[in-house]
N, C-alpha and C positions, 0 to 999 in steps of 0.2 A: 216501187222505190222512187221513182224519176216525178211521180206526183205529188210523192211525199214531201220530197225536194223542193220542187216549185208551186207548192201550196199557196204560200204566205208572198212571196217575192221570184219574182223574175229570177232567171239563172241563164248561163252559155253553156251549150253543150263541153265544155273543155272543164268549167268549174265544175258540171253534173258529175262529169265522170270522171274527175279527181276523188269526187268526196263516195262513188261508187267504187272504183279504185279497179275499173273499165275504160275503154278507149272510146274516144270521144268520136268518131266511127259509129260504131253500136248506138250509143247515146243518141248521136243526128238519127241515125236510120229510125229508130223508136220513135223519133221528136217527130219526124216527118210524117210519118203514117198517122200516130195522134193528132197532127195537124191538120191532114184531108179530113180526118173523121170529125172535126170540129171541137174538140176536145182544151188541147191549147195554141195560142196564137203567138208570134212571133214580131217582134218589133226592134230596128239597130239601134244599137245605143253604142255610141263610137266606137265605130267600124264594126260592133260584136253584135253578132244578134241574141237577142233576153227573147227567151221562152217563159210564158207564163197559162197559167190557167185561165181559160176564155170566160166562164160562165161561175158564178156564184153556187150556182146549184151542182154546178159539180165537186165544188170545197168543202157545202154540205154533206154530199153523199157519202165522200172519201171519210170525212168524218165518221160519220154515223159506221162505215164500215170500220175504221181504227178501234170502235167503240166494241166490236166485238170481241168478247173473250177467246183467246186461243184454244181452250178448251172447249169449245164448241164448235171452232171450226174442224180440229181434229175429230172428235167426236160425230159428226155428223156422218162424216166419211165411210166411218168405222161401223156407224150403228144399220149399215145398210145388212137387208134380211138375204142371206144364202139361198140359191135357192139348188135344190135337189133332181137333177132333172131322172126320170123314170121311162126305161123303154117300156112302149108297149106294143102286144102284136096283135 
């Protein structure tokens, strides 16, 4: 959700999680850990810091994943094979 958000344009933790309608708390803790991992980068912009997406190829990625059908991803989950397990002695 928070990628989704800051896809296109920069955001504050405070605006993310207004419009998630979550505490801007959670939102930092999430932003920060994405940040070690190189994901996205952070810069002030008077007095606030704007979180944004670091990499281009990760805007594609996210894409390409949006592009999936829902039905598929439910589906995948589901179509997994039972298995039967059998004692034997």
């Amino acid at each position: 959700m928070i990628l989704g958000l800051i896809r296109k344009k920069g955001m504050t933790p405070l605006a993310i999680s207004r419009k998630l309608g979550t505490t801007s708390r959670s939102v930092l803790q999430k932003l920060r850990k994405m940040k070690q991992q190189g994901i996205v980068d952070s810069c002030l912009e008077s007095s606030s810091a704007m979180y944004r997406l670091t990499d281009p190829k990760i805007v594609r990625a996210f894409d390409r994943v949006l592009k999936i059908p829902a039905k598929m991803l439910t589906s995948a989950g589901s179509s997994k094979k039972k298995t039967v397990r059998t004692r034997t002695k």
